[in-house]
Steps between C-alpha positions, in 0.01 A plus 500: 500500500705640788823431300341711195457787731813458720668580083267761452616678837864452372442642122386807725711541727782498250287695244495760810876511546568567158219784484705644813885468345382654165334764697820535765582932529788573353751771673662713277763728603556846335730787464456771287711416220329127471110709524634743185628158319162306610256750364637567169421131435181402679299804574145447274516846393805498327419168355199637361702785313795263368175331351348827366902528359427208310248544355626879357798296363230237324341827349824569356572136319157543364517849371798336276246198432358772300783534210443126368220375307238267633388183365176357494380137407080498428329179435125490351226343358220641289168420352468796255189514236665745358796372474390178368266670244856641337693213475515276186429199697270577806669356825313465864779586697782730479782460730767727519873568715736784488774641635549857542777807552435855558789746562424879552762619273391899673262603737632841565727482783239352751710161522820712577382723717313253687783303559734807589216559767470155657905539552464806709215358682693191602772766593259689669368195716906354587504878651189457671649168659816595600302819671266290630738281612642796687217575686443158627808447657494858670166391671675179567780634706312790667271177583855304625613817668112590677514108620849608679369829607196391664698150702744777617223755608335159723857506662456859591127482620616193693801662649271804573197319694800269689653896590132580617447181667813526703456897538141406653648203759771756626237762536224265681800359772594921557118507563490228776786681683349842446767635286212566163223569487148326353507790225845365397381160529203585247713649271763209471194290462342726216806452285540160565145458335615766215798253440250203405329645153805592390665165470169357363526737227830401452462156477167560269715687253740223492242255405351741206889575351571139517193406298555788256841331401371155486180602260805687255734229580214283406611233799176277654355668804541256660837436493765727764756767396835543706686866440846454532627877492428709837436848461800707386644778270543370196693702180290427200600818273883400514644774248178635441454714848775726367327664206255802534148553388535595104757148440201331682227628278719461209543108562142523585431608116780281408398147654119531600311216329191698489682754314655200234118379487337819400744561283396217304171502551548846315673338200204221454265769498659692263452224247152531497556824270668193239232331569176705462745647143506136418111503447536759228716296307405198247534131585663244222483139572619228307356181478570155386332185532442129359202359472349147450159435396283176400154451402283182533177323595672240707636628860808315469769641318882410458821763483474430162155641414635846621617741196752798642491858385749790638373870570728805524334835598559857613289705699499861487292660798474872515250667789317777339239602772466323855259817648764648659635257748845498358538907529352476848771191549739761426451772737408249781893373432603842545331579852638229621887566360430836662379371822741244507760754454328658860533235644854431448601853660263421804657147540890712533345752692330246749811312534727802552267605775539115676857530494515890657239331765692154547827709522331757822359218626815287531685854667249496704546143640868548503461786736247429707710146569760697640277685756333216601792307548618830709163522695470124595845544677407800698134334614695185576747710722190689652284210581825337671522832716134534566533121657780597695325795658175391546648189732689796659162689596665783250205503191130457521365175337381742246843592372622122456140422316600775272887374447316159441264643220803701363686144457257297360364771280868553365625152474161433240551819330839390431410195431290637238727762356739145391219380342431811332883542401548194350130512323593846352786378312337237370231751395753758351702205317125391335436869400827529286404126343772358638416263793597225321842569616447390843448106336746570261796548704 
């Protein structure tokens, strides 16, 4: 008995350790390049779409399903009174097999212009991917970029409270010999305090960007992200920061996928006027067949029993009255070429508009990087002076908290404006539909 549990305990134990290796947290290390490369393949949205992709493309192989003729095979069995009353020799049973074709030799148009508008549906959806695919890995790197942002802005809150901590010692010991005051004291103490929040929030948006590019990286929770890159300047417009507003909305008309997808969205729609003039037209089918019949009172019955007889046919189908619906067909297809044709001059104009706001917003960023970077220097410089003074008995405590807010405050706002530079290219390249080139190089 004890040796049947003693093997139990071991199938356990080892069933344990396996449970905890297949469950072991993987570390996977990132730079941008590798998170623009990582969510074209595995984010679930864009999975979902390359399936939606497929699917437009299946519409397509059956729309041409619709030029050959289909074949039927029908087996039966009848017990006919009727039947049997006609025949020379009355039988119980009539069996019968047959094999059929029917190939619509004109409907109209419909089978043309339904397949011309499953092609620029499936056009329409490949454009709706490769925009979609756009988007995703824009939130992916401002995700990549807001992780780096926030880590660096916990280096400058933690930098800040260490200033205030120190400030606050220095201050306390010029107390004890009489040399500040408890005001000054207070004060050093009250921005100590102010310090703390700010590096919580700091570390809180860390957590939230981090998890925002897991969920569209689609990587376990579970499992831990390392950033490679540190926060710098990067040039993600190359030749592209040279050209002026009107080349930028140009290559936004040019390249935009939304513009390529209501385009042919347009041109499906347009087929519905085929279409709806397709129900106005007659319908001739040809059909051919070859039958088999046999007639007995037994159940069982050879190949032999069976006599064959071949069928040719055409069928002529004209509509003559329907109560209107095909008329009404008609002018519903041509509200919707008109609004379609709306739409398609509110898609440019939307896009022409992203690119004039991506292109001020990236001047913008470029500008303000160069004042910060300006502004950090001269609080940097005026924080070291305040220092110097204040252990001099020259400034007030007041004056070296203010250098110290001046410092911290500029450091994060530059901090920031990097971010902000290097998301507003990515923004502008995504506007004129070409952020692809940043993967493509």
């Amino acid at each position: 008995m004890r040796a049947k549990f003693g093997i139990l305990v071991i199938l356990l134990l080892m069933f344990s350790v396996t449970q905890l290796h297949s469950e072991e947290i993987k570390v996977i290390e990132l730079s941008w390049d590798e998170v623009a490369g990582i969510v074209r393949l595995d984010n679930l949205s864009l999975q979902m779409a390359e399936l939606d992709n497929k699917t437009a493309a299946a519409e397509v192989k059956k729309a041409w399903g619709s030029f050959l003729p289909s074949l039927d095979y029908q087996w039966l069995w009848s017990d006919d009174e009727l039947t049997q009353a006609q025949m020379p020799v009355p039988a119980d049973n009539m069996f019968g097999h047959s094999i059929s074709m029917t190939y619509p030799l004109f409907v109209g148009g419909a089978r043309y212009a339904n397949l011309k508008m499953q092609q620029h549906l499936q056009k329409s959806m490949a454009a709706e991917l490769e925009g979609l695919e756009s988007d995703v890995v824009l939130n992916s790197l401002q995700a990549y970029f807001g992780v780096i942002l926030a880590g660096s802005l916990v280096e400058v809150y933690t930098e800040a409270m260490g200033l205030a901590e120190r400030n606050l010692s220095q201050v306390e010991s010029f107390e004890g010999v009489g040399t500040a005051t408890e005001l000054e004291v207070m004060q050093a103490r009250t921005r100590y305090f102010e310090s703390i929040p700010q590096l919580e929030s700091a570390r809180n948006q860390r957590k939230a960007a981090l998890n925002q590019l897991k969920m569209l990286l689609n990587i376990p929770a579970a499992d831990s992200v390392l950033v490679k890159d540190t926060l710098s300047r990067e040039e993600f417009l190359g030749g592209y920061a040279r050209l002026q507003i009107e080349e930028y909305k140009n290559l936004a008309r040019d390249n935009r996928a939304e513009v390529v997808q209501i385009h042919n969205q347009s041109k499906a729609v347009s087929q519905q006027k085929l279409l709806a003039a397709s129900q106005f037209m007659p319908k001739v089918v040809l059909t051919a067949g070859r039958n088999f019949y046999a007639y007995s009172d037994d159940w069982w019955i050879g190949k032999d029993d069976f006599a064959a007889y071949n069928s040719v046919g055409l069928v002529v189908q004209m509509p003559i009255f329907q109560g209107g619906s095909r008329w009404f067909d008609s002018q519903e297809a041509g509200y919707a070429s008109k609004k379609m044709a709306l739409a398609k001059e509110l898609t440019i104009n939307q896009v022409e508009l992203e690119a004039e706001q991506s292109y001020y917003a990236y001047l913008e960023a470029k500008d303000n990087l160069k004042s910060q970077e300006e502004a950090l220097a001269t609080a940097e410089e005026s924080l070291r002076l305040a220092n110097l003074y204040f252990t001099e008995g020259m400034v007030t405590q007041t004056e070296v908290l203010g250098a110290q807010l001046s410092y911290t405050n500029n450091r994060a706002a530059l901090t920031s404006g990097i971010y902000n530079y290097n998301t507003s290219q990515l923004g502008l390249l995504r506007a004129i539909g070409d952020l692809a080139s940043i993967w493509k190089k």
